[in-house]
C-alpha positions in Angstrom: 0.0 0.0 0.0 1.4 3.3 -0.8 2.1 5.7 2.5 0.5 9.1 2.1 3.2 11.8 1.9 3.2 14.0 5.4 2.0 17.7 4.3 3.4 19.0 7.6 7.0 17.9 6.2 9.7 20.3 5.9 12.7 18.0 6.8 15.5 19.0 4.4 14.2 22.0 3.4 16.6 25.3 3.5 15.1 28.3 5.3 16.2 31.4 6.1 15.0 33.3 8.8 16.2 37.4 9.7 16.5 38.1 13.0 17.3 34.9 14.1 19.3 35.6 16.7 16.6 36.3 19.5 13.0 36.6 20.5 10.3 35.6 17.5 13.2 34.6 15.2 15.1 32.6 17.3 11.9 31.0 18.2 11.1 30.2 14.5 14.6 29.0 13.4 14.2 26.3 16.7 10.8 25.1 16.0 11.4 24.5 12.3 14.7 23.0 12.8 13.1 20.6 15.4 10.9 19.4 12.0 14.0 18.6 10.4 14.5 22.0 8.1 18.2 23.3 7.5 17.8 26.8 9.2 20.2 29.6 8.2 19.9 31.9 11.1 20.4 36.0 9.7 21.8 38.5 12.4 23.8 41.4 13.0 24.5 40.1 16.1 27.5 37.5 15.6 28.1 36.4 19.2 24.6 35.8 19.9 24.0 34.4 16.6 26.9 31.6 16.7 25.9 30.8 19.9 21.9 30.2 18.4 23.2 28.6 15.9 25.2 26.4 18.2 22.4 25.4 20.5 19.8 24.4 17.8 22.4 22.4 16.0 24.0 20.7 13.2 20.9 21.6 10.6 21.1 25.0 11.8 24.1 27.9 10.9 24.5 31.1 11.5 25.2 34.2 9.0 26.1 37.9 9.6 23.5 39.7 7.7 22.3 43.2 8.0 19.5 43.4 6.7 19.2 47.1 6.0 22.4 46.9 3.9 22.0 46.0 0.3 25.3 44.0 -0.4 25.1 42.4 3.0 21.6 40.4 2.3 22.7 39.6 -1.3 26.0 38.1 0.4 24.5 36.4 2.9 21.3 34.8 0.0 24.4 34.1 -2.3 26.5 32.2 1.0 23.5 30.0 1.1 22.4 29.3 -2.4 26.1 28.2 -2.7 26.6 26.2 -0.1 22.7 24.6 0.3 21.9 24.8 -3.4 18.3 26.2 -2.6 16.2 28.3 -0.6 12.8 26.8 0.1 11.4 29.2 2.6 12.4 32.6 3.9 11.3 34.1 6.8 11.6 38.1 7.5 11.8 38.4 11.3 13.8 41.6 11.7 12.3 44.6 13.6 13.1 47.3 16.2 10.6 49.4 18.1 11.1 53.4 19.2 8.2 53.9 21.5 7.9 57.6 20.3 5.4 59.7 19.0 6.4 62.1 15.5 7.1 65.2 17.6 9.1 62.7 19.6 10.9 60.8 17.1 14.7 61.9 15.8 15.0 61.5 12.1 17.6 58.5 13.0 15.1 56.6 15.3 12.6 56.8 12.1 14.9 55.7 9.7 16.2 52.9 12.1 12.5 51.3 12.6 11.9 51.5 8.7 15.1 50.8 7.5 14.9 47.3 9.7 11.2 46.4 9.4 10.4 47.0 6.0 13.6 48.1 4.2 14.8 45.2 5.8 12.3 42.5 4.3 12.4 44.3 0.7 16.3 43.8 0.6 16.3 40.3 1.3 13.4 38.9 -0.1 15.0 41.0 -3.4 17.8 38.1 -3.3 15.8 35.4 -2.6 12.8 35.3 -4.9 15.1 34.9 -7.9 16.2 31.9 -5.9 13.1 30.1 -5.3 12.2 31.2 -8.7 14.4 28.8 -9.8 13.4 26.1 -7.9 10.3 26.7 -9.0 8.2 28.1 -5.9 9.1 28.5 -2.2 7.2 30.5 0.8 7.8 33.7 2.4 6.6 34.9 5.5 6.6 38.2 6.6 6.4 39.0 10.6 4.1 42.2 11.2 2.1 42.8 14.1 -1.5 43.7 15.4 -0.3 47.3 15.2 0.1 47.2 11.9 -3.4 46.6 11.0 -4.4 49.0 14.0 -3.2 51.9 15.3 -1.0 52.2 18.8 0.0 54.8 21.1 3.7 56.2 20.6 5.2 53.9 18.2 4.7 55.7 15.5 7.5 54.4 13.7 6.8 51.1 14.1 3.4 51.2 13.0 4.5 53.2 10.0 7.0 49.7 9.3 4.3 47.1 9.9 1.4 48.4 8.3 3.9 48.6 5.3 5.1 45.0 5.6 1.0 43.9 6.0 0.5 45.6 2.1 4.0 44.9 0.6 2.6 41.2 1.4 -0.2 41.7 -0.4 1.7 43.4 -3.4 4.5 40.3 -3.5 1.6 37.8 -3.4 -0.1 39.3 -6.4 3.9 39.6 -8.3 5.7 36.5 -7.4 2.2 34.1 -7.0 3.1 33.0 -11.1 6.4 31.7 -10.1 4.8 29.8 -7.2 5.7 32.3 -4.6 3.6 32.2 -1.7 3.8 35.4 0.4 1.9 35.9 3.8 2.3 37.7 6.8 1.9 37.0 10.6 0.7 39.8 12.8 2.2 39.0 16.7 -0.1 40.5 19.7 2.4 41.4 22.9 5.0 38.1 22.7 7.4 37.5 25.6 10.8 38.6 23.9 13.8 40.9 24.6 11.7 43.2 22.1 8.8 43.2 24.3 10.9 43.9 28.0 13.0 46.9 26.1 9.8 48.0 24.8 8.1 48.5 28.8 11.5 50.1 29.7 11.4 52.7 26.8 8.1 54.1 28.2 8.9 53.5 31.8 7.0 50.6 32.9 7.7 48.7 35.8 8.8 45.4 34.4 6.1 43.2 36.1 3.2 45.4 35.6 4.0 45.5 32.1 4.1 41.6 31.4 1.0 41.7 33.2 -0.7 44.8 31.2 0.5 43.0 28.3 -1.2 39.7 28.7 -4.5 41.6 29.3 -6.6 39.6 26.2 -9.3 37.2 26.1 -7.1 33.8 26.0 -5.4 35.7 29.3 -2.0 35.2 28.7 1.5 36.4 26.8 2.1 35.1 23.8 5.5 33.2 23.3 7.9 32.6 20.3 7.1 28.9 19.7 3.1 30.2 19.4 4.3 32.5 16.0 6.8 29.9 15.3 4.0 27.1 15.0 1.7 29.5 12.4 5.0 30.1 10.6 5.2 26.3 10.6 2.0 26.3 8.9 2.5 28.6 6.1 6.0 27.0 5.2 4.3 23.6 5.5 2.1 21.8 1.9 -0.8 22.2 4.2 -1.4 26.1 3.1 -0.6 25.6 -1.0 -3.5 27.6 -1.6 -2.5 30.5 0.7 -0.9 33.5 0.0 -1.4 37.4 0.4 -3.2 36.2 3.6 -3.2 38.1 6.9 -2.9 35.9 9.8 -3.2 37.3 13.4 -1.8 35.3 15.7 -2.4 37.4 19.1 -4.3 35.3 21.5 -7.6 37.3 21.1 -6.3 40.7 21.3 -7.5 42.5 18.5 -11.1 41.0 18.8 
């Protein structure tokens, strides 16, 4: 009798995933090298990085890569098309929040967020459609947030980045759907990261009283990396084949 092929199975796939280093990325790169995918772990930070990279194992490397630099992404795309032969899945993690309002925000805090959470998944993705493309297909997931298909109070910035990373989906979907490109994005509610903790500090919150303010929402808790890590899981996985230029909001109820 033949066996019926496993659509959840990624083993000895090659993914990539930006901001790999810590918090939702790390997360991701963990979970999906657990189901047996090659991870390449993108980072500006080499020390936590290597050490990542270390820790999840020998499927998983590590690879400086700023992502708001155009030669470093199409170094670090090139480093693993070279040395993997393909890239089935990519996975743009990379953010940074300034919890300031316009008034408040220096031009170099703007350009940071931007630069980082959309720049960022432009440049990259640039580098590794072509790739997929000739593989014929692959899946990219894009990580934006609740707040960017709502507003939020003094982040600005980072609203400005998400919302745009919620449309670019959209507008990658509809351009790179004929080469069997799926593109969706992930929008996070409040996630227990390093993100998140900086994030209370930067408006002054007591640490506590933040995780707690935070986990306000109907299923009553934080979310946590491995709960994004599992939806990215999904759209990577044959299971979604039909998806793409979807919105999924993974936030535990709190934009209900």
């Amino acid at each position: 009798m033949q066996m019926k092929s496993d659509p959840m199975q990624i083993e000895n796939q090659v993914v990539a995933v930006t901001g790999a280093a810590s918090g939702i990325g790390l997360g991701c790169a963990r979970f999906l090298a657990e189901q047996g995918a090659n991870i390449a772990l993108f980072d500006v930070d080499q020390e936590k990085g290597t050490k990542a990279s270390e820790e999840i194992g020998k499927n998983a490397f590590f690879i400086y890569c700023d992502v708001t630099s155009d030669s470093s992404c199409r170094e670090a795309v090139e480093y693993v098309e070279n040395n993997y032969g393909k890239i089935n899945a990519l996975v743009n993690c990379a953010g940074v929040i300034r919890r300031k309002t316009v008034v408040e925000l220096t031009e170099d805090e703007w350009d940071l967020v931007l630069n980082v959470g959309l720049k960022g998944v432009y440049l990259v993705s640039k580098y590794v459609i072509p790739v997929m493309a000739k593989h014929k297909g692959g899946s990219i997931v894009n990580i934006g947030s609740g707040w960017g298909i709502k507003g939020g109070p003094r982040a600005a910035a980072y609203c400005a980045a998400k919302g745009g990373v919620v449309n670019m989906t959209r507008a990658m979907a509809i351009d790179h759907g004929p080469q069997n490109i799926r593109v969706n994005c992930i929008c996070p509610g409040d996630v227990d990261t390093p993100l998140l903790r900086d994030e209370g500090q930067q408006i002054g919150k007591d640490l506590d009283e933040w995780l707690h303010e935070s986990a306000d929402r109907p299923l009553n808790r934080l979310g946590n990396p491995e709960d994004i890590a599992k939806a990215v899981y999904f759209l990577v996985s044959s299971l979604s084949t039909w998806v793409s230029g979807a919105m999924l909001v993974v936030d535990g109820g709190g934009t209900a």
